[in-house]
PLY file of the C-alpha trace (Angstrom):
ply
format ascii 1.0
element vertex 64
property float x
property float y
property float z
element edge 62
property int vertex1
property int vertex2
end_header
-34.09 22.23 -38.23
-36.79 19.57 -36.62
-35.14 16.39 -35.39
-36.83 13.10 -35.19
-35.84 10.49 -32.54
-38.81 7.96 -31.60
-39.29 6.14 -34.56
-36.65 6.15 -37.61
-33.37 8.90 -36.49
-33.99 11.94 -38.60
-33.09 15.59 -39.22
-35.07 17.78 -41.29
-33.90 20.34 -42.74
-34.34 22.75 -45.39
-32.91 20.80 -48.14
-35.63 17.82 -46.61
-34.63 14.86 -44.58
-31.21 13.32 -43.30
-31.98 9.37 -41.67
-29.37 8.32 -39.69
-28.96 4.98 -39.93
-25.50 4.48 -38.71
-26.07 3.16 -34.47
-23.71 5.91 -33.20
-24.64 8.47 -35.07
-27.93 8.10 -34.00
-26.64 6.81 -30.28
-24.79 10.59 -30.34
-27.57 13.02 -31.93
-30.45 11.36 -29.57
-27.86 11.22 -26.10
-26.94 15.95 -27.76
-30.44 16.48 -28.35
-31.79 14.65 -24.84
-29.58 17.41 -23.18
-30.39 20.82 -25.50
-28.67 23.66 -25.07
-26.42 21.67 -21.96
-22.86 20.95 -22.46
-22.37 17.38 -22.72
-19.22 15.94 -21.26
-17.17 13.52 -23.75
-17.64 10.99 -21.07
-21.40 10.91 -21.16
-21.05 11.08 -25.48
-18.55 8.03 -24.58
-21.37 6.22 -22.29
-24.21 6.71 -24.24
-22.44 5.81 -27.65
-20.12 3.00 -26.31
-22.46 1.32 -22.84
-19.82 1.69 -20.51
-16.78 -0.44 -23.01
-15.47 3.12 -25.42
-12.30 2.91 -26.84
-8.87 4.91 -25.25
-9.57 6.58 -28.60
-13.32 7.64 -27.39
-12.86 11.74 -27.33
-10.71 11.71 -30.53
-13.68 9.44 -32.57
-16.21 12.06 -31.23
-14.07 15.01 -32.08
-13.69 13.65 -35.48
0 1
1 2
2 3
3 4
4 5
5 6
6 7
7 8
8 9
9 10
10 11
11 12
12 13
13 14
14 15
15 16
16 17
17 18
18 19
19 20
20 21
21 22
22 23
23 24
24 25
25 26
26 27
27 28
28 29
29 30
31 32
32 33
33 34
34 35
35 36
36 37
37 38
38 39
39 40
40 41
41 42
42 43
43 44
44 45
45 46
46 47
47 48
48 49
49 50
50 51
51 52
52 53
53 54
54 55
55 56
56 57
57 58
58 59
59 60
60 61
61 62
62 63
């Protein structure tokens, strides 16, 4: 799988290419892929998602 994050959001695959085009989806693959093979708190999905105003709801949305 090859991702693509300056420029258009991708992920290639090999069924071809995936553009994200929704803001948080491509808010939460760039903040997952920034921080490769880490665990990434929900907090700092929350942050880089929300800027600092995520909903009470913010770990259930990501879960989901």
């Amino acid at each position: 799988m090859e991702f693509r994050i300056l420029g258009p959001v991708e992920a290639i695959g090999p069924d071809g290419s995936v553009r994200l085009t929704r803001p948080k989806q491509r808010a939460l693959l760039s903040a997952l892929l920034l921080r490769a093979n880490q665990v990434v708190p929900v907090e700092q999905l929350a942050e880089a998602i929300w800027d600092g105003s995520a909903p009470s709801t913010a770990g259930a949305v990501l879960h989901t």
